[in-house]
C-alpha positions as CSV (number, residue, x, y, z in Angstrom):
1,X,79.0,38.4,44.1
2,X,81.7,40.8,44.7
3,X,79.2,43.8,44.1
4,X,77.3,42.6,46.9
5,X,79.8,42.8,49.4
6,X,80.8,46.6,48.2
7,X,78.2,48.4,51.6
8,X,78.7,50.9,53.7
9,X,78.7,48.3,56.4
10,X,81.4,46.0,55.1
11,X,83.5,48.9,54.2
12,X,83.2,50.3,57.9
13,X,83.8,46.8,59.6
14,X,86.9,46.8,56.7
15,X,88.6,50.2,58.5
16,X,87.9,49.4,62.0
17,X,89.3,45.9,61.2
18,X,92.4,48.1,59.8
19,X,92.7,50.3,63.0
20,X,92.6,47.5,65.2
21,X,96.0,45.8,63.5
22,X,97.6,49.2,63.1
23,X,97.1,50.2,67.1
24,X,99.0,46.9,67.5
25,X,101.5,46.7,65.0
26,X,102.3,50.5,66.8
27,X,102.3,49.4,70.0
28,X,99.2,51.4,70.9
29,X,96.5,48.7,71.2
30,X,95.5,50.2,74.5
31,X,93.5,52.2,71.6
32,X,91.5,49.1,70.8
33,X,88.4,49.6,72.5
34,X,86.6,51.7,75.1
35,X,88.5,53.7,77.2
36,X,87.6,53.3,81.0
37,X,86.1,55.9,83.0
38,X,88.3,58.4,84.2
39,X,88.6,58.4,88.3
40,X,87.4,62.4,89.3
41,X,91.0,63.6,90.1
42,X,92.2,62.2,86.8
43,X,92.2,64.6,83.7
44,X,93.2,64.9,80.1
45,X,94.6,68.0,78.5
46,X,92.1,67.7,75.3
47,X,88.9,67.5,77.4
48,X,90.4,70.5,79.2
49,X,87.6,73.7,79.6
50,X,85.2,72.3,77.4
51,X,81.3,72.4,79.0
52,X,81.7,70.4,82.5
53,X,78.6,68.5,81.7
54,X,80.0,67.2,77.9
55,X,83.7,66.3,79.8
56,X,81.6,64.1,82.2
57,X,79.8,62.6,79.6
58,X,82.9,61.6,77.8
59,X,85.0,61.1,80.8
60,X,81.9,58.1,82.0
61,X,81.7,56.3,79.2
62,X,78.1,57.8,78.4
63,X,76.8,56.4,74.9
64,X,77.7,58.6,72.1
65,X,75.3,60.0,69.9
66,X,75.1,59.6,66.4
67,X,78.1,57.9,64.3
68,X,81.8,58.8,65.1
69,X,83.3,61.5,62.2
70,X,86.2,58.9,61.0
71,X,86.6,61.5,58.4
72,X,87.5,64.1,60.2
73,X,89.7,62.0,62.9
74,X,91.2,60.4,59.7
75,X,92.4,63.8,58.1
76,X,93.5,65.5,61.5
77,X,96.4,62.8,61.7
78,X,97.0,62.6,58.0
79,X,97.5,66.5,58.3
80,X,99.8,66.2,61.6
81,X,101.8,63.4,60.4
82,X,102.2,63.9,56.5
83,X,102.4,67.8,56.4
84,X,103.1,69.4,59.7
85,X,105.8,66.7,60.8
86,X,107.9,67.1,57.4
87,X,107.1,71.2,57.4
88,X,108.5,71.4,61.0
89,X,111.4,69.3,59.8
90,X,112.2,71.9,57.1
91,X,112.2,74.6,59.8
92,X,114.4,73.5,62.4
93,X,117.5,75.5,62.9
94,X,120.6,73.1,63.1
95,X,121.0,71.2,66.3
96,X,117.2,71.2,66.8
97,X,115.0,67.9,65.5
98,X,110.9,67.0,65.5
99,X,109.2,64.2,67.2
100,X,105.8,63.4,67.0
101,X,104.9,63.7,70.7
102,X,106.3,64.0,74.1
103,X,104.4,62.5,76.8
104,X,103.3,64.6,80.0
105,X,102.3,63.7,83.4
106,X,101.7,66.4,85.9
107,X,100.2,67.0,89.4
108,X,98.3,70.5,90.7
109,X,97.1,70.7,94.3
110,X,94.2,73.2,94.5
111,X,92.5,73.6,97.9
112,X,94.8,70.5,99.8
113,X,93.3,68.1,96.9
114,X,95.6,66.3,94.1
115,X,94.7,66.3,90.2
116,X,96.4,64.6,87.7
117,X,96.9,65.8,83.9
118,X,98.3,62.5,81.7
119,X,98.6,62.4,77.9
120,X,100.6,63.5,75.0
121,X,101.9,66.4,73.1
122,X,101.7,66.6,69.2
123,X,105.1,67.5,67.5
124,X,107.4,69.3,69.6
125,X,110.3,71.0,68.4
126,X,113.4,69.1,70.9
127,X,117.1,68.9,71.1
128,X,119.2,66.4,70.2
129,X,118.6,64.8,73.6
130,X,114.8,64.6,73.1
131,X,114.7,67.2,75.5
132,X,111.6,70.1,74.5
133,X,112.2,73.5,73.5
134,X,108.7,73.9,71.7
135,X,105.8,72.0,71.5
136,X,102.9,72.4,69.5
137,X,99.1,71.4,69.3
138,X,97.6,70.8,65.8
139,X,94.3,71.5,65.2
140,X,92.0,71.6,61.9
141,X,88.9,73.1,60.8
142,X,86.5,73.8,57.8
143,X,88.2,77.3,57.6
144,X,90.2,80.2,58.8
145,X,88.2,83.3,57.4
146,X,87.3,84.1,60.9
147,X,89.6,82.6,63.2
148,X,91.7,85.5,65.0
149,X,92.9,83.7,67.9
150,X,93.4,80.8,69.3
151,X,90.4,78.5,70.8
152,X,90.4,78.8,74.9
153,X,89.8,75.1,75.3
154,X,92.6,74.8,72.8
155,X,95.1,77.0,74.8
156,X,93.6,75.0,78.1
157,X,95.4,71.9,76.6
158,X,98.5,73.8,75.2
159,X,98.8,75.4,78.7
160,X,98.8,71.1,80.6
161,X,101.7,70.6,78.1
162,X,103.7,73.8,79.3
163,X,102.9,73.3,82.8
164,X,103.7,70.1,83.2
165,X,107.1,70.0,80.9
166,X,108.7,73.6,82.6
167,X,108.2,71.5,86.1
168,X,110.3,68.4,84.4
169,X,113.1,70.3,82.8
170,X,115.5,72.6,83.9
171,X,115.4,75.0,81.0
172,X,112.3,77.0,80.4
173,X,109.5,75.5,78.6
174,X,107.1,77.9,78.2
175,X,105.8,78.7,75.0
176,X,104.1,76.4,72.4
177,X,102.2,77.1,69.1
178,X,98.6,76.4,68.1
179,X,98.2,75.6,64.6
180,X,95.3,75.5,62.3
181,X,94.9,73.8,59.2
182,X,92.3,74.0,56.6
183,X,90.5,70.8,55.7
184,X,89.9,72.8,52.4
185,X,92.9,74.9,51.5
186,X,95.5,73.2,53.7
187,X,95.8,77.0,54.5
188,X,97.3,77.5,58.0
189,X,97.3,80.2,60.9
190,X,99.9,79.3,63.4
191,X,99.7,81.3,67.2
192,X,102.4,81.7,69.8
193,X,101.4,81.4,73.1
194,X,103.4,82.5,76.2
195,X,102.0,79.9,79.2
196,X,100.0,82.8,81.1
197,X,100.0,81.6,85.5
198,X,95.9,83.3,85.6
199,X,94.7,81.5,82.7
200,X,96.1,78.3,83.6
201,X,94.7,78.9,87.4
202,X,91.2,79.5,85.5
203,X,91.9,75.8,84.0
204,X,92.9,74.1,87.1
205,X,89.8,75.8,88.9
206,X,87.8,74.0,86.1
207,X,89.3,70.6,86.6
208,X,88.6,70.7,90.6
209,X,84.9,72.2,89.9
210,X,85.0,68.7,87.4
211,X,86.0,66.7,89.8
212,X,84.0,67.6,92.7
213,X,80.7,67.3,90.5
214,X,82.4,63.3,89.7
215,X,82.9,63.0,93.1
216,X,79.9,64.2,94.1
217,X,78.0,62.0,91.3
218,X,76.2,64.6,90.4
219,X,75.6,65.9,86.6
220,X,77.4,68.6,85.9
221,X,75.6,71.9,84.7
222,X,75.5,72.0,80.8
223,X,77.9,75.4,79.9
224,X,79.1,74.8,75.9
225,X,81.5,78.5,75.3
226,X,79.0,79.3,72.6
227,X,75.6,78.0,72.1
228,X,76.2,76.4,68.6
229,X,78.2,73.9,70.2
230,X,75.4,72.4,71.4
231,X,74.3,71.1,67.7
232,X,77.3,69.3,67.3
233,X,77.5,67.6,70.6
234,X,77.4,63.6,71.2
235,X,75.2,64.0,73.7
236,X,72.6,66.5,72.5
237,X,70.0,64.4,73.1
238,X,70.6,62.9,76.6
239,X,71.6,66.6,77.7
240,X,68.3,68.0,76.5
241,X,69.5,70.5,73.6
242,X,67.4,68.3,70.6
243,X,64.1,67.7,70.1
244,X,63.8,64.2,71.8
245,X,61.8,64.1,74.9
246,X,64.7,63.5,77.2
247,X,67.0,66.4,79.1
248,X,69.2,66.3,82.0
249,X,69.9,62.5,81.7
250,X,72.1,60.8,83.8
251,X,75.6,59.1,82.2
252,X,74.4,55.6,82.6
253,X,72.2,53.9,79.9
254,X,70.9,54.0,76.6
255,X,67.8,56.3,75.7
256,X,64.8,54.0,75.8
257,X,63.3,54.7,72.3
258,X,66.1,56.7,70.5
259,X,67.6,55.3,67.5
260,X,70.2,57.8,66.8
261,X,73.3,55.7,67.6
262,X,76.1,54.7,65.8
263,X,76.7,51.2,65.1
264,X,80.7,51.4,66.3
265,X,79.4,53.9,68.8
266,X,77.0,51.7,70.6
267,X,79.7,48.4,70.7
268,X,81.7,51.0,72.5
269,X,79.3,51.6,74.9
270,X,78.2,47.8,75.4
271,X,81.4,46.8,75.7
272,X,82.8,49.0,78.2
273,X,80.2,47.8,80.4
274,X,79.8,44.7,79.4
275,X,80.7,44.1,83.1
276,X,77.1,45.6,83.9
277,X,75.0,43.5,81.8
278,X,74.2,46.5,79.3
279,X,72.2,45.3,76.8
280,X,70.1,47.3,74.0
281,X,66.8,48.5,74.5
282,X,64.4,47.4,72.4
283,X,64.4,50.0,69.6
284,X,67.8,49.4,68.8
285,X,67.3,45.4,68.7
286,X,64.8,46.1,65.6
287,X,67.7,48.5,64.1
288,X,70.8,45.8,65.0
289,X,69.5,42.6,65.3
290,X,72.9,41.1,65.2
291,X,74.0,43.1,68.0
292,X,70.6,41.9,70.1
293,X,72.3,38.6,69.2
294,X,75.3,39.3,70.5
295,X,75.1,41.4,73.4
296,X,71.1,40.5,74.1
297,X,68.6,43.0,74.3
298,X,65.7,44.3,77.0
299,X,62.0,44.0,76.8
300,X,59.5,46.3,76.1
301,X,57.0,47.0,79.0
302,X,54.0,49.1,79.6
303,X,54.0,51.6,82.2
304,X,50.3,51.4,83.0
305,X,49.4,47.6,83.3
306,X,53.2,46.7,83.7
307,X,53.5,44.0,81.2
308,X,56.9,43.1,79.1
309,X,57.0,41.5,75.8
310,X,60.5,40.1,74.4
311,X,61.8,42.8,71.9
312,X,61.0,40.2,68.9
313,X,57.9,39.5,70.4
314,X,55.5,42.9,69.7
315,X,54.5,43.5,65.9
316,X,56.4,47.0,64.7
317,X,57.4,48.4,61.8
318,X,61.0,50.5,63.3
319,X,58.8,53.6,63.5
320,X,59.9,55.2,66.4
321,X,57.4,58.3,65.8
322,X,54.6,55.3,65.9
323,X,55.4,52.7,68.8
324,X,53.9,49.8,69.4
325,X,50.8,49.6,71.5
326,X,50.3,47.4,74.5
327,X,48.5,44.1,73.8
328,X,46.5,43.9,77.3
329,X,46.0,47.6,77.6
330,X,44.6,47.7,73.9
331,X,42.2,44.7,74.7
332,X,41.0,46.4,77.2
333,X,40.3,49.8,74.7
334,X,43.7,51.8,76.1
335,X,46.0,52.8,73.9
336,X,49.3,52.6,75.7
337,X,52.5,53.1,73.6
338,X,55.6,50.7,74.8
339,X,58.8,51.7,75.6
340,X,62.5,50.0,76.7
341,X,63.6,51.0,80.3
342,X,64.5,54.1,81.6
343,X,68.8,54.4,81.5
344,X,68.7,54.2,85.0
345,X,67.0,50.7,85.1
346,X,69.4,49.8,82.6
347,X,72.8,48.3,84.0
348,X,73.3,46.7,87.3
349,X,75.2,47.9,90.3
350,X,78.7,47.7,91.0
């Protein structure tokens, strides 16, 4: 019946289904997909200045946390492209025009070593060459009651944009705007900033300390700007800031008996290393069997006696505060809980 086909889960496969089409009816299926991991020298202006450990995370492909906030991603563009985009239209002054990005590419040497900044403005203010005169970076939130200047990691990205676009043109391109936008109001607060040669030293200081951890493959220290950010991070868990039992976990592999992920968040992961054989662990098979179907799944084992048991294979209710004991070490009057691997067991070597 129709009614039965109404679910949360036929209504998400429904919208990714509709992204997918869109990123290639736009020419932007390169969006379809997990991004691959960026090489260390190789930086974006929106994971500018953020905590180094959270940008390598992201930057690795590390498996996200919890379920991706559509929402919010769906009424950031909505809010760039159906009311900033027309409101900048109405405030040109003649000869001037809007487009809805300008792309950048830029190159810093810091200490004899090259990094890279690549990606894309949102609407810049140009002439009637396309050429820049302003560009802008949109940004919205729940509110603006105490917002009194613009976000650093926010002016980090604004600051690749002016860098990158005064070196390509021969007029000066050097200020841009942050705006904010109220998910709630649709209030904004709009800030002018002039590109400022100490700050934007501080940022390509932060992409070099970024890249040498990379290079290094070490993990990064974990340094949010404020404390809070912490509870809102996609990585809580594997960094240690949750009450799992895991902390300072390496990028590779899933958590062995955490639940927590996202359906669309863990397809990401499985298929951007799909060429490593990443599979689920066993907790998540009993959440998704028809991703265990798809992309297989690993066995439970027992770290005492060493025995495995297929994921299917062990008696358990989904419980993950109440795992399943191990059948030898139980006959044998030991009460040993089982668990999937460790992440760094997980994936093979490339």
């Amino acid at each position: 019946m129709i009614r039965d086909r109404i679910t949360n889960r036929t209504f998400n496969e429904w919208y990714s289904e509709q992204q997918f089409q869109n990123n290639i009816l736009e020419g932007k299926a390169y969006f379809n997909g997990p991004s691959p991991p960026k090489d260390p020298e190789q930086h974006t202006p929106s994971k500018l200045l953020q905590c180094h450990r959270k940008a390598s995370y992201a930057r690795q492909n590390a498996p996200r946390e919890g379920t991706q906030p559509k929402g919010l991603f769906w009424f950031g563009t909505e809010f760039e492209e159906q009311v900033i985009v027309p409101f900048l239209q109405s405030v040109t002054t003649p000869g001037t025009y809007v487009t809805n990005s300008v792309w950048i590419e830029t190159e810093t040497i810091r200490d004899g070593k090259s990094l890279h900044v690549r990606g894309s403005t949102d609407p810049a203010i140009v002439t009637a060459d396309a050429d820049p005169l302003l560009v802008t970076e949109i940004k919205t939130t729940t509110s603006l009651d105490h917002l009194s200047a613009p976000k650093p990691h926010h002016r980090a990205q604004l600051h690749a944009y002016l860098h990158a676009l005064n070196k390509e043109y021969e007029h000066d391109v050097t200020t841009g705007l942050i705006v904010y936008g109220s998910r709630e109001t649709l209030d904004i607060k709009a800030f002018s900033v002039e590109f400022d040669a100490a700050f934007w030293d501080d940022v390509v200081a932060w992409m070099a300390d970024q890249a040498a951890y990379e290079q290094e493959s070490e993990l990064p220290p974990a340094d949010p700007e404020r404390d809070w950010e912490c509870n809102y991070c996609s990585f809580k868990h594997r960094c240690g800031q949750a009450d799992t039992p895991y902390t300072d976990t390496d990028r590779n592999g899933l958590l062995p008996v955490f639940d927590g992920y996202g359906r669309q968040n863990l397809q990401e992961y499985l298929d951007g290393h799909a060429d490593r054989d990443a599979r689920l662990t066993p907790t998540l098979a009993h959440q998704f069997p028809d991703l265990a179907a798809e992309y297989g799944a690993y066995d439970w084992s027992c770290s005492r006696c060493s025995a495995s048991y297929g994921w299917d294979d062990v008696e358990w209710d989904g419980d993950t505060e109440s795992l399943p004991f191990c059948p030898v070490c139980a006959d044998s009057g030991d009460l040993v809980t089982l668990s999937g691997p460790e992440p760094n067991e997980q994936l093979t070597t490339t």
